[in-house]
GUNUMAR-770771 format. One record per residue (C-alpha): residue number from 0; residue in three letters; x, y, z. Coordinates in Angstrom, 2 decimals, always signed. Example, Ala and Ser with C-alpha at 12.3 -4.5 7.8 and 13.67 -1.06 7.14 Angstrom:
2
   nr  rest       px       py       pz
    0   ALA   +12.30    -4.50    +7.80
    1   SER   +13.67    -1.06    +7.14
***
This chain:
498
   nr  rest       px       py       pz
    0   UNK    +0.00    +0.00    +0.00
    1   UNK    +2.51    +2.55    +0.72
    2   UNK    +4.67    +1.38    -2.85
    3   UNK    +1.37    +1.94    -4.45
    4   UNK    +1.20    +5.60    -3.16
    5   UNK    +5.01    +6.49    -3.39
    6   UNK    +3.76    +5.01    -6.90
    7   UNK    +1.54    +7.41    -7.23
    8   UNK    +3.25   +10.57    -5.99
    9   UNK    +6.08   +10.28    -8.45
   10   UNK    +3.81    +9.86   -11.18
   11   UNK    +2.57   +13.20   -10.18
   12   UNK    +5.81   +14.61    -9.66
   13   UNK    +6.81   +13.96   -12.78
   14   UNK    +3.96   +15.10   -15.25
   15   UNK    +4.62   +18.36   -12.85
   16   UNK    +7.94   +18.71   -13.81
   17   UNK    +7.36   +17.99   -17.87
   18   UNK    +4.00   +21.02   -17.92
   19   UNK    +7.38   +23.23   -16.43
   20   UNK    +9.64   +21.78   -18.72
   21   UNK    +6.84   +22.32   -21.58
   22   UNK    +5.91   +26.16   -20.83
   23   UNK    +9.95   +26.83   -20.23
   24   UNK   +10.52   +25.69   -23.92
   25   UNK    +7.32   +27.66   -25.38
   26   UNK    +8.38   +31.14   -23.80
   27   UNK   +12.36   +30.39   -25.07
   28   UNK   +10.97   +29.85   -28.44
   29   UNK    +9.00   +33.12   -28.64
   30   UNK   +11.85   +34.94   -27.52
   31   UNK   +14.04   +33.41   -30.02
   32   UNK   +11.19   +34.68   -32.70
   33   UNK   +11.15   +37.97   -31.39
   34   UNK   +14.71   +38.24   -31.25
   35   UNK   +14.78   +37.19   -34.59
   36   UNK   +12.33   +39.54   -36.14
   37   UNK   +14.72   +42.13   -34.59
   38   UNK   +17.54   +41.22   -36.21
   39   UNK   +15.97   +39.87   -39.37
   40   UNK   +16.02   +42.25   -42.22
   41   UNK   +12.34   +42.39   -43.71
   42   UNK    +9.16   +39.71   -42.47
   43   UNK    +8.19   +40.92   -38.84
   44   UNK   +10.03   +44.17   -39.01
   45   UNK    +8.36   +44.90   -42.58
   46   UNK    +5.41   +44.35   -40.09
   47   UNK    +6.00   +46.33   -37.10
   48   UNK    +7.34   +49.20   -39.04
   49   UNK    +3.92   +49.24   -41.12
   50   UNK    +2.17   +49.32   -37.61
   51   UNK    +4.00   +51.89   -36.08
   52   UNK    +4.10   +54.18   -39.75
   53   UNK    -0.06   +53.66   -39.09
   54   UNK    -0.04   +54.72   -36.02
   55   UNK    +2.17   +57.63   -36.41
   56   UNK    +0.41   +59.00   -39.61
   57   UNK    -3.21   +58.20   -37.75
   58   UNK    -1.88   +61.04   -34.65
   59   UNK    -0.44   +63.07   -37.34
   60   UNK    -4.37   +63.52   -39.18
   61   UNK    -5.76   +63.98   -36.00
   62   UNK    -3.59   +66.24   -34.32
   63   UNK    -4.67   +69.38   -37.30
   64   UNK    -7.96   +68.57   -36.72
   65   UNK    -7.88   +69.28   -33.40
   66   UNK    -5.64   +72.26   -34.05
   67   UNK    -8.08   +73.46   -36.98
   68   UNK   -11.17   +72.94   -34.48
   69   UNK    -8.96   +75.30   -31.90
   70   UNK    -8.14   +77.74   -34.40
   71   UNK   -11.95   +78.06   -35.88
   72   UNK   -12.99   +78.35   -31.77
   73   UNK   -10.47   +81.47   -31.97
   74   UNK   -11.58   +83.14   -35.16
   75   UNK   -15.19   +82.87   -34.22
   76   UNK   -14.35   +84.34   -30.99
   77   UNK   -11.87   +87.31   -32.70
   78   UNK   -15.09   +87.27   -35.07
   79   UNK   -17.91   +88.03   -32.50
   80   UNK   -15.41   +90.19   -30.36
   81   UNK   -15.11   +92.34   -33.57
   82   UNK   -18.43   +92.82   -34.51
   83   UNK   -19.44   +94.02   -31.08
   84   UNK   -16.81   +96.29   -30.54
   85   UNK   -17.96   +97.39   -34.23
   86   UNK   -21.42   +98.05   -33.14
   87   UNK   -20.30   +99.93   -29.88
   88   UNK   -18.06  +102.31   -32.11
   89   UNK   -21.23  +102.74   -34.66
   90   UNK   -23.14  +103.78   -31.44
   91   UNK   -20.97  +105.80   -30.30
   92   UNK   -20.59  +107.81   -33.78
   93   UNK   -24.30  +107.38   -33.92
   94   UNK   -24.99  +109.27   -30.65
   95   UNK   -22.05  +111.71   -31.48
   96   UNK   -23.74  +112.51   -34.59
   97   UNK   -27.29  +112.96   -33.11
   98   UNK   -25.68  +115.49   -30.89
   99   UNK   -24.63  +117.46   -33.24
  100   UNK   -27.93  +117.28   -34.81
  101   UNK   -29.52  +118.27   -31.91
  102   UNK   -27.35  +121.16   -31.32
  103   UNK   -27.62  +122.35   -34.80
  104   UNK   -31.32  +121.86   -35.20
  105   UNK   -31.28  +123.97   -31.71
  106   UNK   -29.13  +126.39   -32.23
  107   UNK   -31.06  +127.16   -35.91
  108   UNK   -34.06  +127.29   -34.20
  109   UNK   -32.95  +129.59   -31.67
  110   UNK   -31.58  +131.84   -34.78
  111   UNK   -35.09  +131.34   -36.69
  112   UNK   -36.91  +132.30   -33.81
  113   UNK   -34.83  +135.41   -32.97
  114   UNK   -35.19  +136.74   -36.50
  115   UNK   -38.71  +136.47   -36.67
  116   UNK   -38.79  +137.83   -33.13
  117   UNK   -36.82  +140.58   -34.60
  118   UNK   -38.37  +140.90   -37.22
  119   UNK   -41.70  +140.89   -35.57
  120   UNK   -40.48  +143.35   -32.97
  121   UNK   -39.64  +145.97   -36.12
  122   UNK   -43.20  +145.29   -37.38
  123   UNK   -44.94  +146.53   -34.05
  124   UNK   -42.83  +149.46   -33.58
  125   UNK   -43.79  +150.56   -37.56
  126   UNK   -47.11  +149.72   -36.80
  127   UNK   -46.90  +152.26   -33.57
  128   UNK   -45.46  +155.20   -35.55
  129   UNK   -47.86  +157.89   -35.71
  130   UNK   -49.38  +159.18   -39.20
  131   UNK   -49.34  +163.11   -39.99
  132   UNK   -51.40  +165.22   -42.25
  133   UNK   -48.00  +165.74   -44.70
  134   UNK   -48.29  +160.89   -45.10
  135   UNK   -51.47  +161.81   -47.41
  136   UNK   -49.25  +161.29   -50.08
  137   UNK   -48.81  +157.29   -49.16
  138   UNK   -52.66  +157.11   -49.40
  139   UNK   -52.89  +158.44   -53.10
  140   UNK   -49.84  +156.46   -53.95
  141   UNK   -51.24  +153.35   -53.16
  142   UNK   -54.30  +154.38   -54.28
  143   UNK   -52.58  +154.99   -57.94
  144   UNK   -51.37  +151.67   -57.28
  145   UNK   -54.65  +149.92   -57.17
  146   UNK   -55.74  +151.69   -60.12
  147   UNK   -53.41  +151.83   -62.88
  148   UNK   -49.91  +150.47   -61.03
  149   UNK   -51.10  +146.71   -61.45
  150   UNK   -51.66  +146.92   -65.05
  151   UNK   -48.85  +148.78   -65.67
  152   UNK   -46.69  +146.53   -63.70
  153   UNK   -48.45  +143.58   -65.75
  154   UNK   -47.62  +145.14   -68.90
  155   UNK   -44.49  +145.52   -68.11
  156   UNK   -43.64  +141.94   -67.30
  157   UNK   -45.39  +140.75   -70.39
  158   UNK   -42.99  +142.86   -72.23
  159   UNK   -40.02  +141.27   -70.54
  160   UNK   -41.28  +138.22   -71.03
  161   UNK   -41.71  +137.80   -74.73
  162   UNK   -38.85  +139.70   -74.76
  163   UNK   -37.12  +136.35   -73.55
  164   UNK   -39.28  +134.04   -75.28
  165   UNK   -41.39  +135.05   -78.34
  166   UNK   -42.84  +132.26   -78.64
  167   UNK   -44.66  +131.94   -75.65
  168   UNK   -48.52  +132.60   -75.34
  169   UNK   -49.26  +135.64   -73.64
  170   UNK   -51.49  +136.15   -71.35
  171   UNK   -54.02  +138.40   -69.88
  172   UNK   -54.53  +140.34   -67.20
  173   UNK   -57.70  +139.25   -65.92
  174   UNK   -57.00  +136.59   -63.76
  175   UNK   -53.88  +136.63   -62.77
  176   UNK   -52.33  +137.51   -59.55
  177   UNK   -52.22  +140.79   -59.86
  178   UNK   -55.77  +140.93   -61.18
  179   UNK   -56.27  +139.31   -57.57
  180   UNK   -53.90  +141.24   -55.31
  181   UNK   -56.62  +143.96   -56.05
  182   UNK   -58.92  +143.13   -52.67
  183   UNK   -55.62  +142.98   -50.73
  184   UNK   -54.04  +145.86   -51.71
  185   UNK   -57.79  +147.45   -50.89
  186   UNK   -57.84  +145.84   -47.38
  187   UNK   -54.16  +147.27   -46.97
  188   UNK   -55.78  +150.65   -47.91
  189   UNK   -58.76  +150.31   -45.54
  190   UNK   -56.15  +149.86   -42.86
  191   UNK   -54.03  +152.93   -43.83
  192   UNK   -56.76  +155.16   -43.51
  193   UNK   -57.82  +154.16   -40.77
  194   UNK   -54.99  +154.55   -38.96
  195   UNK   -54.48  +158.10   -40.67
  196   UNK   -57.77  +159.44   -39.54
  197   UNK   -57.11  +157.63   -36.05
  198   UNK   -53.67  +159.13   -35.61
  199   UNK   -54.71  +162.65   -37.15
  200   UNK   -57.82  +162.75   -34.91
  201   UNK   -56.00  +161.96   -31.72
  202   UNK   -53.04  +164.79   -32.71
  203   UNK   -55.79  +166.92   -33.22
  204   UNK   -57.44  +166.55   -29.78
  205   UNK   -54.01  +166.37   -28.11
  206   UNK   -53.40  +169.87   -29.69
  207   UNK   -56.71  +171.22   -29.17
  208   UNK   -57.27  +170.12   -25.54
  209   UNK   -54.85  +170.40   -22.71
  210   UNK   -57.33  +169.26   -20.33
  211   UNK   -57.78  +165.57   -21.50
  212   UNK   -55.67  +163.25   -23.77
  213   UNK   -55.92  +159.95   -25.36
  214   UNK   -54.27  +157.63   -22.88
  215   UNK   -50.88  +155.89   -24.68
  216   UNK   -52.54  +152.06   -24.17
  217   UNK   -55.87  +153.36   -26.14
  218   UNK   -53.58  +154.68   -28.91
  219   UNK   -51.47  +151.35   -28.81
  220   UNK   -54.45  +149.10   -28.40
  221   UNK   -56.03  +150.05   -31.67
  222   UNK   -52.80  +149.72   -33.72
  223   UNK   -52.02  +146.53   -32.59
  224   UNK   -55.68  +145.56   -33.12
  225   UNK   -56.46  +147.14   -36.54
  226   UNK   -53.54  +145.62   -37.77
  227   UNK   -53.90  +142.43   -36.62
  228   UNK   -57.30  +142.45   -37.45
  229   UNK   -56.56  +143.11   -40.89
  230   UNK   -53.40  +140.59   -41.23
  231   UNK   -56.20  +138.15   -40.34
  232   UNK   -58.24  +139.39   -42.99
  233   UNK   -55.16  +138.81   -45.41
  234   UNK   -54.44  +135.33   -44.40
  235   UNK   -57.85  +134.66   -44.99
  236   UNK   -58.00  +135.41   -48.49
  237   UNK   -55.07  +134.45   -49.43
  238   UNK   -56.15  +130.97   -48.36
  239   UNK   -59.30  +131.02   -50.13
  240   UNK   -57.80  +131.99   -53.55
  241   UNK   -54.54  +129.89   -53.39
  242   UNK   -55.98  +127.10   -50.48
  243   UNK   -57.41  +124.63   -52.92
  244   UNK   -54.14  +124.68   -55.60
  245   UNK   -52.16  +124.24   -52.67
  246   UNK   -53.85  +120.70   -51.51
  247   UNK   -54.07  +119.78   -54.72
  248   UNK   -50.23  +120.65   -55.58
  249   UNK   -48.66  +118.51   -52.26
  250   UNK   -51.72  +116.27   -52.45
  251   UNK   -52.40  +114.25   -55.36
  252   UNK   -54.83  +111.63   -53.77
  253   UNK   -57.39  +114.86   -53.00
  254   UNK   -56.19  +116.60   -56.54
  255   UNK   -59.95  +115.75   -58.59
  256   UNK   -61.65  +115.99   -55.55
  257   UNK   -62.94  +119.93   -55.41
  258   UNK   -65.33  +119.35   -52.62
  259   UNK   -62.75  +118.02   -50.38
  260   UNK   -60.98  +120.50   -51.03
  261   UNK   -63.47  +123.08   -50.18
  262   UNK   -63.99  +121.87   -46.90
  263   UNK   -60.28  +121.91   -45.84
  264   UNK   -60.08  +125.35   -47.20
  265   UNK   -63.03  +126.69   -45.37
  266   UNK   -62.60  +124.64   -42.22
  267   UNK   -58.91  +126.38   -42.17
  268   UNK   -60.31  +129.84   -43.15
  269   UNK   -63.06  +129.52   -39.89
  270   UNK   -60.19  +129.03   -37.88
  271   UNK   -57.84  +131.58   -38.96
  272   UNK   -61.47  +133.84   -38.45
  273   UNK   -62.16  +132.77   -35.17
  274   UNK   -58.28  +133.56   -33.92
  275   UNK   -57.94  +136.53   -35.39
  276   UNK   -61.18  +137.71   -33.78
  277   UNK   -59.44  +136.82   -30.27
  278   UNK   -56.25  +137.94   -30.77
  279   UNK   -57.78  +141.34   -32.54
  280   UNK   -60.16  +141.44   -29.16
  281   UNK   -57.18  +140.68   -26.46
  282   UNK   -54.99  +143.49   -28.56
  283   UNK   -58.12  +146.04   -27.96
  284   UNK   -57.90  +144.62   -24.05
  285   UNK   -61.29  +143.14   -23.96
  286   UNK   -61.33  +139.54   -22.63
  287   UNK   -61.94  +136.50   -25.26
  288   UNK   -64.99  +135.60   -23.66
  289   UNK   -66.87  +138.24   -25.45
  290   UNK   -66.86  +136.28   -28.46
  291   UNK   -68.49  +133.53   -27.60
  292   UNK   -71.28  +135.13   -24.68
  293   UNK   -74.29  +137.41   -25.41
  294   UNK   -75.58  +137.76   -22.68
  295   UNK   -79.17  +139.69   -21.60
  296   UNK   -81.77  +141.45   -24.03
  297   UNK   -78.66  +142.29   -25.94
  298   UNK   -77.83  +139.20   -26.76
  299   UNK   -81.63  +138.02   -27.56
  300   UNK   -81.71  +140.98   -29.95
  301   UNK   -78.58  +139.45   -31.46
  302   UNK   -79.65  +136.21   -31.76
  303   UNK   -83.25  +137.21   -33.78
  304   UNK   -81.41  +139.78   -36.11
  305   UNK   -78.63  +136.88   -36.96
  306   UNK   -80.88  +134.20   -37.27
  307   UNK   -80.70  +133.83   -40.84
  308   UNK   -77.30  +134.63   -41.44
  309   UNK   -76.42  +132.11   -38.98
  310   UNK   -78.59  +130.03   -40.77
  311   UNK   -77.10  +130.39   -43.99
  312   UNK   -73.66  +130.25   -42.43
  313   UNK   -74.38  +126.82   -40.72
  314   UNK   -76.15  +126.05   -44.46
  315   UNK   -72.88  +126.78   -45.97
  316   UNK   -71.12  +124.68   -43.75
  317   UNK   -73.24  +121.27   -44.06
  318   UNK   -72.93  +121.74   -47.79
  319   UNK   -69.27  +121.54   -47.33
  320   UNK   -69.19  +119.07   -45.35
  321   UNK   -71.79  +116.65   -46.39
  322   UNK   -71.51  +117.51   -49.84
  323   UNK   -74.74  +116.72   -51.67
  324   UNK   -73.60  +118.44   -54.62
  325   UNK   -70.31  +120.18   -56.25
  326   UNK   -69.55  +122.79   -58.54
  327   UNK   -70.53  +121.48   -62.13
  328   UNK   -73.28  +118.68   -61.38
  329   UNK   -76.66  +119.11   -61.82
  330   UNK   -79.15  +119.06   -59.49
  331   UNK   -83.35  +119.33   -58.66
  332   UNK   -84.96  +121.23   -56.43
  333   UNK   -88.21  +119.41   -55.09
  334   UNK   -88.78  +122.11   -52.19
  335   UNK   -91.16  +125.08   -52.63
  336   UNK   -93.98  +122.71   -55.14
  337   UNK   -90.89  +120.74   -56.88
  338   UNK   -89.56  +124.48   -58.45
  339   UNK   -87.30  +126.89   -56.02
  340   UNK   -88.39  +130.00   -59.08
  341   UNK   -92.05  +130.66   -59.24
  342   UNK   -92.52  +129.03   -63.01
  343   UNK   -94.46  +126.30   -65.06
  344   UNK   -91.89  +125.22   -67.16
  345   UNK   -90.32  +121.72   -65.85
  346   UNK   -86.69  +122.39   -66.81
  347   UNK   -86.80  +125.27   -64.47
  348   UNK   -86.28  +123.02   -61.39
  349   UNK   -83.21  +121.44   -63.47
  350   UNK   -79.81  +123.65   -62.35
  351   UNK   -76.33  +123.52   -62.94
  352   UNK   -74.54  +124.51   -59.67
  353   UNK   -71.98  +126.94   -60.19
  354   UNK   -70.74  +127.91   -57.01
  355   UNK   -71.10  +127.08   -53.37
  356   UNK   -70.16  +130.04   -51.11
  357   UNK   -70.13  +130.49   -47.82
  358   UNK   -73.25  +132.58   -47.55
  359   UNK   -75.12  +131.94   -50.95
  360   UNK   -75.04  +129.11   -53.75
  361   UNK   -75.54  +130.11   -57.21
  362   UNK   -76.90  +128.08   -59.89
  363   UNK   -78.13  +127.98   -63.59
  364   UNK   -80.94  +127.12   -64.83
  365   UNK   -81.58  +125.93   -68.65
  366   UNK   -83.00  +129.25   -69.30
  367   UNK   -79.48  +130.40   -68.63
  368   UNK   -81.06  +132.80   -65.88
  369   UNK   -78.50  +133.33   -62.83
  370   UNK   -80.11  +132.05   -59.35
  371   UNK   -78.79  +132.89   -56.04
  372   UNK   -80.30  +130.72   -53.23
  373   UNK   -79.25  +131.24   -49.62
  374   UNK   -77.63  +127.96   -48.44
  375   UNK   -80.13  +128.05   -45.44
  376   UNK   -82.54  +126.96   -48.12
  377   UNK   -80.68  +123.57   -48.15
  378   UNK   -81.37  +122.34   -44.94
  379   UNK   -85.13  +122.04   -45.88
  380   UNK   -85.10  +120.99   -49.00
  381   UNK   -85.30  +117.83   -50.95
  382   UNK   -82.42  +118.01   -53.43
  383   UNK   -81.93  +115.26   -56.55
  384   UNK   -78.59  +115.03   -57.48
  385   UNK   -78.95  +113.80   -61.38
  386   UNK   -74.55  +113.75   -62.15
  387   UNK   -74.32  +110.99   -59.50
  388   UNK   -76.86  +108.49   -60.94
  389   UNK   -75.18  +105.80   -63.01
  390   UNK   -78.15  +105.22   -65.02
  391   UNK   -80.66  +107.26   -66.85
  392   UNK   -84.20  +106.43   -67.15
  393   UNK   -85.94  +106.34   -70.57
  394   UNK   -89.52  +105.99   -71.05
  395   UNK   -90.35  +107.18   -74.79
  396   UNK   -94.04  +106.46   -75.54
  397   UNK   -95.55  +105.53   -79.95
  398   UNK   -98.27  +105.97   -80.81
  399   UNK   -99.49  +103.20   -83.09
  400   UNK  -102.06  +103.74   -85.93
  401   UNK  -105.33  +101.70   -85.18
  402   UNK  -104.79   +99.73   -88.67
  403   UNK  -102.00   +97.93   -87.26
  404   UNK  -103.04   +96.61   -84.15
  405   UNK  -102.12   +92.82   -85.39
  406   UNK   -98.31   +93.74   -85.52
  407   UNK   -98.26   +94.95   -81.66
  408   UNK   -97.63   +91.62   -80.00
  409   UNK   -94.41   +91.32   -82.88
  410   UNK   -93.42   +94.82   -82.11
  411   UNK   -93.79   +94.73   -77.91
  412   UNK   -91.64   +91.49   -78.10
  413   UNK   -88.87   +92.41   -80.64
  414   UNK   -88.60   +95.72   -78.92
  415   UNK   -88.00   +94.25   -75.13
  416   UNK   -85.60   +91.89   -76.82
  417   UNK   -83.63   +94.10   -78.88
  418   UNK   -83.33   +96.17   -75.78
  419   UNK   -82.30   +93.72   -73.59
  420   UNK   -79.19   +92.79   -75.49
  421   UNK   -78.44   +96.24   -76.42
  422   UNK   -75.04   +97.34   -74.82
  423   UNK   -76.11  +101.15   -73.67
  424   UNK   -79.03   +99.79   -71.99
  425   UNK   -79.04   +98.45   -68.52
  426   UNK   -81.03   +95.37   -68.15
  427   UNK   -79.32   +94.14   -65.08
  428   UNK   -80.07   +96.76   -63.19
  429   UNK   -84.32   +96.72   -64.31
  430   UNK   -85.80   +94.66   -67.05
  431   UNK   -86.61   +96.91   -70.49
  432   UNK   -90.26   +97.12   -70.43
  433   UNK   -92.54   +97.56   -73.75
  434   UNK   -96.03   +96.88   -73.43
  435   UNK   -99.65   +98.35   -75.19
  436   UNK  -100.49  +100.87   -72.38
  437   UNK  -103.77  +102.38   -74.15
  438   UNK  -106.61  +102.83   -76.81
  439   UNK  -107.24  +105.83   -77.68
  440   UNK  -109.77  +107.11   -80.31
  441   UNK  -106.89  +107.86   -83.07
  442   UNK  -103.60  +105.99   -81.92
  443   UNK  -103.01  +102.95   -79.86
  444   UNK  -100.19  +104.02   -77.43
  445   UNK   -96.68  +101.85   -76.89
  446   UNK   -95.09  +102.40   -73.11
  447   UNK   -91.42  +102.10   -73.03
  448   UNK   -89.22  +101.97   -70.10
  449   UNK   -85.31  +101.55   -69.90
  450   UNK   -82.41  +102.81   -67.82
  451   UNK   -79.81  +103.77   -70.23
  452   UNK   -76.29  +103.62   -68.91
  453   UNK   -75.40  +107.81   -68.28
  454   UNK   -72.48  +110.00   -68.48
  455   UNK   -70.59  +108.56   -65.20
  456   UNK   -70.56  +105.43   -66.90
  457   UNK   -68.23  +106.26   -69.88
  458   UNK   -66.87  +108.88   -68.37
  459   UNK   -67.68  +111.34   -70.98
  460   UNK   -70.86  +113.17   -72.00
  461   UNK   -72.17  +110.64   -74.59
  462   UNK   -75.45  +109.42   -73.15
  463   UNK   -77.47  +111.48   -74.85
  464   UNK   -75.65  +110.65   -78.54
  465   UNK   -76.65  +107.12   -77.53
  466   UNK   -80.51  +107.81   -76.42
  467   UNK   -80.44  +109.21   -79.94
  468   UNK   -79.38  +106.28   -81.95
  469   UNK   -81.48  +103.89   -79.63
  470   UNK   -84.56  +105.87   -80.43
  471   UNK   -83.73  +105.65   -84.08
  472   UNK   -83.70  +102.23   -83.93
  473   UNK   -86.89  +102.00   -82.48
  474   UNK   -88.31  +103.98   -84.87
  475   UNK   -86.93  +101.12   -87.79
  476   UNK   -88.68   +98.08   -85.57
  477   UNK   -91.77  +100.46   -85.68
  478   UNK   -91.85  +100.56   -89.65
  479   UNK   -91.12   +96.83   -89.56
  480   UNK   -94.33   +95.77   -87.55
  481   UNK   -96.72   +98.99   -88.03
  482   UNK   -95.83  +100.74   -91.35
  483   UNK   -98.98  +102.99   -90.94
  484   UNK   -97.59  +104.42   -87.83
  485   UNK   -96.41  +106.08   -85.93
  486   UNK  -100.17  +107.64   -85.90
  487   UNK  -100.91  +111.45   -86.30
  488   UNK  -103.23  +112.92   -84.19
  489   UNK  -107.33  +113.02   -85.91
  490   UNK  -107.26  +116.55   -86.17
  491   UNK  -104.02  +116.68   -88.49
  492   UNK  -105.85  +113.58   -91.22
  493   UNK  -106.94  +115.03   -94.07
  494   UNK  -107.50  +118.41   -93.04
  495   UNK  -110.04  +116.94   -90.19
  496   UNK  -110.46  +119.21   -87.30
  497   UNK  -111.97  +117.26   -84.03
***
């Protein structure tokens, strides 16, 4: 038993000592291959060389990427730091340059407003020299002036001007400016004598009385107020005359459009009224309030003797405003029995407005006879406006001789379908009608009814060129279906008299 396991044991022992024996020889024969690829000229080194060439160029790609993704970080950052420090300096210039702005635009101001100041300062102390009886001579100057000195000065510049240009059209006096300046240079003359028998009378009772003299603010007071009463006045007409060419000029989308264009004008001129009145009252030192309170049986007494001029005022005003009508339409007056004149004849009532003033509106009538209505009138009446209807209603009546009565039912329908289709008429907006209306004892009589399309419609006064040729044409269906007709009247057959 124990040989069997000393048996054993060195059985062990020994296939211990071969598995040492066996991993000694494997690791000597790896290191005689790697020692060998060491030494040996291509194989393994070919191989390891390849591996570490790899390597090397595999750090070499990746090492500029890394240095481009590093250098791009930079840029953007040089980038971003660049454009901000580029908007700061644009700031900066920008505020600089509003600065300056500001300082210029204040400091021209400042010079504006001391030259009119200035300038307004010499105005009042002219205005608050004293006239003397030897200034008469400034009052028949200008009133040469308004009598012969504009034409004169007209001719004059005519002459110069073909002078320069022959071929140019010349033109006349009437209506030009200086045809206009005339009520100007009339108010101007108003105000300078005035002021001359103002300033004469008070140096006449300061040398005839040493008792009592016109106090210095009275003297002042009326100056400043006459004048800027009548600088009021000025403004005003010069707005009226040159108002509406003005809109027009600097506004094109109110250029056509006169009634607009009335209302701005007179809506400015009320207000240029209404400060001049205060500012003429507050020169004269009597408070503002006057204007607009009448008090007592004063102001009742007022208030009844202004009535209608108020009325036509206000009349004047709703006319411009709401417009029912404007210069060159035509219009009909339904109030007063359908006829504003006291006549018989239809076409009466039928005007063509001509003007719309502030106080009055004249129009004209087909008899060519000038009317003048007060605009009060307006606010009561029933007014057609005829130029702002699209369509024109036709309603010619035949009369058909008895003989052809057969052909009527032919002639009614041809004649509603002719119309229909015809291009002037207007059978969208109401059917064409044509239908036997009545029997009479010579004629049977044809009612037709059509809206033609009007003037507003082509833009261009043509309607009643195309009523014409549409009647004609009736008149040819008429011979087509009826040739006995169209039917005279009994008493006009053979001498016949009913």
């Amino acid at each position: 038993m124990d040989g069997a396991r000393a048996a054993r044991d060195d059985g062990a022992t020994r296939a211990t000592r071969e598995k040492r024996e066996e991993t000694a020889t494997r690791w000597d024969g790896a290191t005689t291959r790697a020692d060998g690829a060491r030494r040996a000229p291509g194989g393994g080194r070919a191989a390891l060389l390849a591996a570490l060439a790899l390597a090397a160029s595999t750090g070499a790609l990746a090492t500029p990427r890394a240095a481009n993704a590093g250098t791009g970080d930079r840029v953007k950052t040089s980038t971003v730091v660049g454009k901000r420090a580029g908007a700061t300096r644009a700031l900066d210039e920008f505020d600089a340059l509003r600065g300056r702005v500001r300082k210029t635009t204040t400091d021209a101001m400042r010079t504006s407003l001391q030259t009119v100041g200035d300038f307004m300062g010499r105005v009042e102390a002219k205005t608050q020299e004293d006239w003397h009886i030897e200034d008469v001579w400034v009052l028949v100057a200008w009133n040469w002036c308004i009598r012969r000195g504009r034409e004169k000065l007209f001719e004059a510049a005519e002459r110069a001007k073909n002078a320069l240009n022959p071929s140019r059209t010349p033109k006349t006096f009437r209506g030009s400016f200086l045809d206009w300046f005339r009520q100007p240079m009339q108010l101007i003359q108003a105000l300078f004598v005035l002021s001359y028998a103002f300033d004469v009378g008070c140096d006449m009772i300061d040398q005839l009385s040493t008792e009592w003299d016109i106090p210095d603010n009275i003297k002042l007071g009326f100056d400043k107020g006459s004048y800027t009463f009548a600088t009021g006045i000025l403004v005003v007409m010069v707005i009226q005359n040159y108002g509406p060419r003005l809109l027009g000029r600097f506004f094109p989308s109110i250029r056509y459009d006169a009634s607009l264009q009335l209302v701005i004008t007179r809506l400015t001129s009320a207000f240029v009224v209404v400060a001049t009145l205060m500012l003429t009252l507050a020169a004269f030192g009597i408070p503002a309030q006057v204007l607009f309170s009448f008090g007592g049986l004063g102001g009742l007494a007022f208030g009844l003797a202004a009535k209608d001029f108020i009325s036509n005022l206000i009349g004047g005003l709703v006319l411009a405003v709401m417009r029912p009508f404007k210069v060159g339409e035509k219009i009909y007056l339904t109030g007063g029995g359908g006829k504003y004149r006291d006549s018989k004849e239809k076409d009466v009532s039928n005007y063509k407005v001509d003007e719309i003033g502030w106080y009055q509106t004249r129009l004209i009538p087909k008899d060519g006879k000038v009317t003048t209505i007060p605009n009060g009138y307006f606010l009561g009446a029933n007014v057609i406006n005829t130029s702002r209807e699209p369509n024109e209603f036709v309603g010619p009546q035949l009369r058909i001789a008895i003989p052809d009565y057969e052909g009527i039912p032919a002639l009614t329908e041809e004649i509603a379908t002719f119309l229909t289709n015809h291009p002037d008429v207007h059978a969208s907006y109401k059917p064409p009608l044509c239908v036997l209306k009545k029997i009479d004892v010579d004629h049977l009589l044809v009612q037709i009814e059509m809206f033609m399309y009007g003037d507003a419609h082509y833009g261009k006064k043509i309607w009643k060129k195309k009523r014409e040729l549409v009647l004609i044409d009736l008149l040819r269906i008429v011979k087509k279906h009826c040739p006995n007709s169209p039917a005279l009247p009994v008493s006009e057959v053979d001498g016949y008299v009913k």
